[in-house]
C-alpha positions in Angstrom: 54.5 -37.5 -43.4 58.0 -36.1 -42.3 60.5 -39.2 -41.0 62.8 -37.5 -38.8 65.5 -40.7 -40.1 65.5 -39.1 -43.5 66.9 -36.2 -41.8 69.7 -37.8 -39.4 70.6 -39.8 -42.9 70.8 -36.1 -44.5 72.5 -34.8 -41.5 75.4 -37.6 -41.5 76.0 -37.5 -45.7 75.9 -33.6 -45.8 78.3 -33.4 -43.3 80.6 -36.3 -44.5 80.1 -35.9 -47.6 80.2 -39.4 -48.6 77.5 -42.2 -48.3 79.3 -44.8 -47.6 80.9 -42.9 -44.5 77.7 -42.1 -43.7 76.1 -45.3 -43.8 79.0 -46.6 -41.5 78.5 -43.8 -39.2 74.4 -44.8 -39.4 75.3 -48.5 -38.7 73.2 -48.9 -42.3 74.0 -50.1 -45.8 74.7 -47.8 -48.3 71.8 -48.8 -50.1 69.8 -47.5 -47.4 71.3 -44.6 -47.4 70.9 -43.8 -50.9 66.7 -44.8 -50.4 66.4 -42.3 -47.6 68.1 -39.5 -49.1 65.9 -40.0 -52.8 62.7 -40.7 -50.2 63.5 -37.4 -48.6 64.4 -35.8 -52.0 61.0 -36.8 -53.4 59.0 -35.3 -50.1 60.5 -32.0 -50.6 60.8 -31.9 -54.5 64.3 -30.9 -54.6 67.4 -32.4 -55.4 70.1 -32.7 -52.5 73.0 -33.9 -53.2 75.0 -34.3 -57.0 77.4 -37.0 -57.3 81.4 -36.5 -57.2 83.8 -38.7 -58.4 85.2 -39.0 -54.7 81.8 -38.6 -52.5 78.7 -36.4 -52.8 78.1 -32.4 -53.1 75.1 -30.4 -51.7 73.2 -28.5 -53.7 72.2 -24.9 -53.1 69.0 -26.2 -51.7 70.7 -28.8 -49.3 72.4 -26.4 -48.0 69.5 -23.9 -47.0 68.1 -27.2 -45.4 70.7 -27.9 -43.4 70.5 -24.4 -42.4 67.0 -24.9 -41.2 67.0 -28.2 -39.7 70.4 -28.5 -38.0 69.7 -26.7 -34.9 66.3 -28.4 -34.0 68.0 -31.6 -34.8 70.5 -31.2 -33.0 68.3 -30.5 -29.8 66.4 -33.5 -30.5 69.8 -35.1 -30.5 70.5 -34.1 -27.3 66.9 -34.9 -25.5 67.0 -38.4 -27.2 70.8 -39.5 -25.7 69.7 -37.5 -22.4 66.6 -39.9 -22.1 68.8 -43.1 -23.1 71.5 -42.1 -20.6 68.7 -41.8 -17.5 66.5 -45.2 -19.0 70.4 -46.9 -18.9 70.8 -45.7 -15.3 67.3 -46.3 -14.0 68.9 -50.7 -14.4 72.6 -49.9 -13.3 73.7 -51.6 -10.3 75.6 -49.0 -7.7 77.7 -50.0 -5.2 77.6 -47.9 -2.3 79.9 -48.2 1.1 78.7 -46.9 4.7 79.1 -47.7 8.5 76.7 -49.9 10.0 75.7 -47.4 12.6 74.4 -45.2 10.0 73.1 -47.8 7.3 69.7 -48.4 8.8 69.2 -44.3 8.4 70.8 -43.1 5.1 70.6 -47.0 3.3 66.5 -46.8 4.2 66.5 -43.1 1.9 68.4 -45.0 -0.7 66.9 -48.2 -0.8 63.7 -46.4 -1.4 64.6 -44.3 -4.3 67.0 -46.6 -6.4 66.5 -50.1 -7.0 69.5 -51.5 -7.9 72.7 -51.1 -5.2 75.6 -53.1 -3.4 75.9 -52.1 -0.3 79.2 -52.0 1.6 79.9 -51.8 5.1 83.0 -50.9 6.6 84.7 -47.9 8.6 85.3 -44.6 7.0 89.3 -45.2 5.9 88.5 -48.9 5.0 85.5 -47.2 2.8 87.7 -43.9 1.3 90.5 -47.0 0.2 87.8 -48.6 -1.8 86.7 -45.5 -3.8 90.1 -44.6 -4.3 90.5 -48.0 -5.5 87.6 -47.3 -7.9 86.3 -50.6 -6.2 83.5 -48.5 -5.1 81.2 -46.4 -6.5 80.3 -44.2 -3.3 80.8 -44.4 0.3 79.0 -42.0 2.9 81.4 -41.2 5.6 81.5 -38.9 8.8 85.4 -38.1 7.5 86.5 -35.6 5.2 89.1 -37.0 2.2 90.0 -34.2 0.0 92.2 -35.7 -2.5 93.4 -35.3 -6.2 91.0 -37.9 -7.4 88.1 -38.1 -5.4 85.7 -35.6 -4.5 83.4 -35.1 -2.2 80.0 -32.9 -1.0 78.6 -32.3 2.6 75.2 -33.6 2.6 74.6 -33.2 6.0 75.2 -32.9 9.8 74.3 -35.6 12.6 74.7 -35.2 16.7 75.1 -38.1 19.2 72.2 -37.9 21.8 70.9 -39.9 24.1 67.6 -42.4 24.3 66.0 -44.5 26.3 62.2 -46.2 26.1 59.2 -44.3 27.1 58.6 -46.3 30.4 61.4 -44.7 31.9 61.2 -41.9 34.4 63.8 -39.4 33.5 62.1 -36.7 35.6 64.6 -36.5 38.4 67.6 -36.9 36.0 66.2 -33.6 34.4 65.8 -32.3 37.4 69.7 -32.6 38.3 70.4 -31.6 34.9 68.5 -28.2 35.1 70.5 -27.5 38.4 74.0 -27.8 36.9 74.8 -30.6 39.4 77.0 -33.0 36.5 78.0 -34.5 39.3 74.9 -36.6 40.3 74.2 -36.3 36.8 76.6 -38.4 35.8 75.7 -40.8 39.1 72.7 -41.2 37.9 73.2 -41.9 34.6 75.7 -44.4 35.6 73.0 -46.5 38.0 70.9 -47.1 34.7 71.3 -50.3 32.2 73.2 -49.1 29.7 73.1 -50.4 25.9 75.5 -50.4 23.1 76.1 -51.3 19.6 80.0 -52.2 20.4 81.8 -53.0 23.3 84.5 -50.5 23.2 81.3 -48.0 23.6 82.8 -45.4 20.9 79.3 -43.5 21.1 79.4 -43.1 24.9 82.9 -42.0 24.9 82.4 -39.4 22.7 79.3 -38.3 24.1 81.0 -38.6 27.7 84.1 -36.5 26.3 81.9 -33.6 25.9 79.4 -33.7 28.1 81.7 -34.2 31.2 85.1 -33.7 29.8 85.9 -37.4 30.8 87.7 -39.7 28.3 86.1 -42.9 30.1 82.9 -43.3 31.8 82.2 -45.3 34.4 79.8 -47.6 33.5 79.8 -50.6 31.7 77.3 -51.9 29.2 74.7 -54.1 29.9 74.1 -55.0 26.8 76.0 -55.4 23.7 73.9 -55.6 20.5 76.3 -54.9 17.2 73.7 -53.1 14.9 72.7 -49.9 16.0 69.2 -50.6 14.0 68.8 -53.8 16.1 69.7 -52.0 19.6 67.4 -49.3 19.1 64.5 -51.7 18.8 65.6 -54.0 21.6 65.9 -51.1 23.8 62.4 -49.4 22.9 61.0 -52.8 24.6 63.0 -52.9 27.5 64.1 -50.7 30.1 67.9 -48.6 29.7 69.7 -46.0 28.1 71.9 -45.6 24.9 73.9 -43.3 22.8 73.3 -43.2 19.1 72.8 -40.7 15.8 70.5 -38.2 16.2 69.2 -39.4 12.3 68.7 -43.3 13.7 66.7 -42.4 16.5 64.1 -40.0 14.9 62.0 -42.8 13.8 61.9 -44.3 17.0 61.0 -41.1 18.8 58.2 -40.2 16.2 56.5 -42.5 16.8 56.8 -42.4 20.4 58.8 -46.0 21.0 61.7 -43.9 22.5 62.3 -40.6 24.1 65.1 -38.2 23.5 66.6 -37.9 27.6 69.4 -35.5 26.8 70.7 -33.9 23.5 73.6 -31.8 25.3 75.1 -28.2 23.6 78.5 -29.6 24.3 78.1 -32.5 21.9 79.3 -31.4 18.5 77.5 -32.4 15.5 79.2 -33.7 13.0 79.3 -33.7 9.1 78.2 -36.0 6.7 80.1 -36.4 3.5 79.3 -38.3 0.3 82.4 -39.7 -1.7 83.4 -40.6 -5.1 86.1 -40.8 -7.5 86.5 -38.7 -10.0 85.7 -39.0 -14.1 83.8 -42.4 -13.3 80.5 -41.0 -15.4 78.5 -41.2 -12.2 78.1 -37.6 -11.8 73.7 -38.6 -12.3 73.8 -40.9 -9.2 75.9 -38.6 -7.4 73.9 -35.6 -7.6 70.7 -37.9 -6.8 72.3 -39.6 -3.7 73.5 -36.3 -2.2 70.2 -34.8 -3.1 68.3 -37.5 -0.9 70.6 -37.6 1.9 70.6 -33.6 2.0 66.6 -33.9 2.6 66.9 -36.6 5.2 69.8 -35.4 6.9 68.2 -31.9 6.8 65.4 -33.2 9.0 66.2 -32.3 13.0 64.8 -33.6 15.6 
C-alpha cells in the first residue's frame, strides 16, 4: 500500500539533501526519517539515496522519482493547506462595523452564513478609523474611502423610500401625486403621524431635499424609535408614515405588514461599499461578505 508520508519524507531529504534538515523541516526525529525513506526504499526495490560525508545523494533512480511524483505532490500540497486554511476560517471570529439603520438588513445576510462575528456599530467615519486602525476587520458603509491601505468594493446600491402600514389609505395622496400638485402633496404628507429612527430626522431630510428641493420639512415626528428594525415593526402595527432603506423595508412589504406609499425618481440611490485593510490575510471573508451582500443588495423591490 503506497503511504503518501513516505513520499513528503522523500520530497523534504531529496530536496535538502540532508536528514537531519529534513527531519527538522518534518517536525520528526531523524530516526524516522531514516525508517520512512528504507520503508519506501523497500516498496519500490530501489535504493534512493547513498550516504555523503556532509548529507545524502540521490541516486539515478531517486531522481526519476522525484521526476514523477513532484508535480502531483505538490498539487496535493496545495489542496491539503487550501482545505486547512477554509476548516481554520470556518472557527475565526470576524469583527465587522455597520450603522444601525442598516444592521437589521445586511447583519441578518451575515449572521446567516458565518457563525462567528463581532459586530460594531457606529457611523461611517467613526467605522473607516477603526479599519484603518486595523481595529476592525470590515465595516459596510454608504461612504467611499479610497486610501493607500484600505480597499474597498461596491456591493451594492440602496434608495430612501417611504412606508407606512397597510391600514392606511394613501389613495388620495396618490391621487395628488399623479397630478403634479407637490404642493398639497407635501400638505398632506405633513397632516400624517410621522415616525423616525432619530430626532434630527436625517432620512426625511434627505428624502425631503429631493423630493421637494426643501432642506427642512415641516413636520415633526411623532414618534422617535432609535432602531430602524424596531420602528419598522412598531409602525406596521400602528397607523403613520416613515422614511427608511429601501433593503430594510422589503421584508416588511413582502409579506404585506407595510406598503411602499412613494419611492420618488428624484431620490438618488446610493452605494454600498464593503471596507477593509489591506495585507490582513482576510481576502476569504472578504470575497464571501461582498459576495452575500451583492445577492441581497441586488434584490429591488
Amino acid at each position: 500500500m503506497v503511504n503518501l508520508e513516505w513520499y513528503r519524507t522523500f520530497k523534504s531529504v531529496y530536496k535538502n539533501g540532508n536528514f537531519s534538515v529534513a527531519s527538522k523541516e518534518l517536525f520528526m526525529s531523524q530516526p524516522a526519517v531514516s525508517q520512512q525513506i528504507a520503508m519506501l526504499e523497500a516498496h519500490v526495490g530501489y535504493k534512493l539515496f547513498n550516504r555523503k560525508s556532509k548529507g545524502v545523494e540521490p541516486t539515478e533512480y531517486a531522481k526519476l522519482l522525484n521526476n514523477l511524483i513532484i508535480d502531483a505532490l505538490d498539487r496535493l500540497e496545495t489542496v491539503e493547506n487550501g482545505f486547512r486554511a477554509k476548516a481554520e476560517d470556518s472557527v475565526r471570529l470576524i469583527s465587522v462595523g455597520v450603522s444601525k439603520d442598516l444592521f437589521n438588513s445586511c447583519g441578518s445576510i451575515l449572521i446567516s452564513k458565518f457563525d462567528f462575528i463581532d459586530f460594531t456599530f457606529a457611523e461611517d467615519d467613526a467605522l473607516f478609523a477603526l479599519v484603518d486602525a486595523k481595529k476592525l476587520d470590515f465595516a459596510i458603509t454608504t461612504k467611499r474611502y479610497d486610501t493607500f491601505d484600505t480597499i474597498y468594493e461596491i456591493v451594492g446600491k440602496i434608495k430612501l423610500i417611504m412606508v407606512a402600514p397597510m391600514n392606511l389609505n394613501i389613495e388620495e395622496f396618490r391621487q395628488k401625486l399623479k397630478a403634479d400638485n407637490y404642493t398639497e402633496t407635501e400638505k398632506w404628507l405633513n397632516n400624517q403621524k410621522w415616525y423616525s429612527h432619530d430626532a434630527r430626522i436625517p432620512h426625511i431630510k434627505l428624502f425631503w431635499l429631493h423630493a421637494f428641493s426643501k432642506k427642512r420639512p415641516s413636520m415633526v415626528p411623532n414618534y422617535i424609535i432609535p432602531s430602524e428594525s424596531e420602528m419598522l415593526e412598531m409602525l406596521s402595527k400602528n397607523s403613520g408614515l416613515a422614511i427608511t432603506w429601501n433593503c430594510n423595508a422589503r421584508k416588511y412589504i413582502k409579506e404585506n405588514k407595510l406598503q411602499l406609499v412613494w419611492n420618488s425618481f428624484h431620490v438618488p440611490e446610493e452605494f454600498v461599499y464593503l471596507l477593509t485593510a489591506k495585507n490582513n490575510n482576510l481576502n476569504t471573508f472578504f470575497e464571501s461578505i461582498g459576495k452575500e451582500l451583492k445577492l441581497f443588495l441586488g434584490n429591488r423591490l
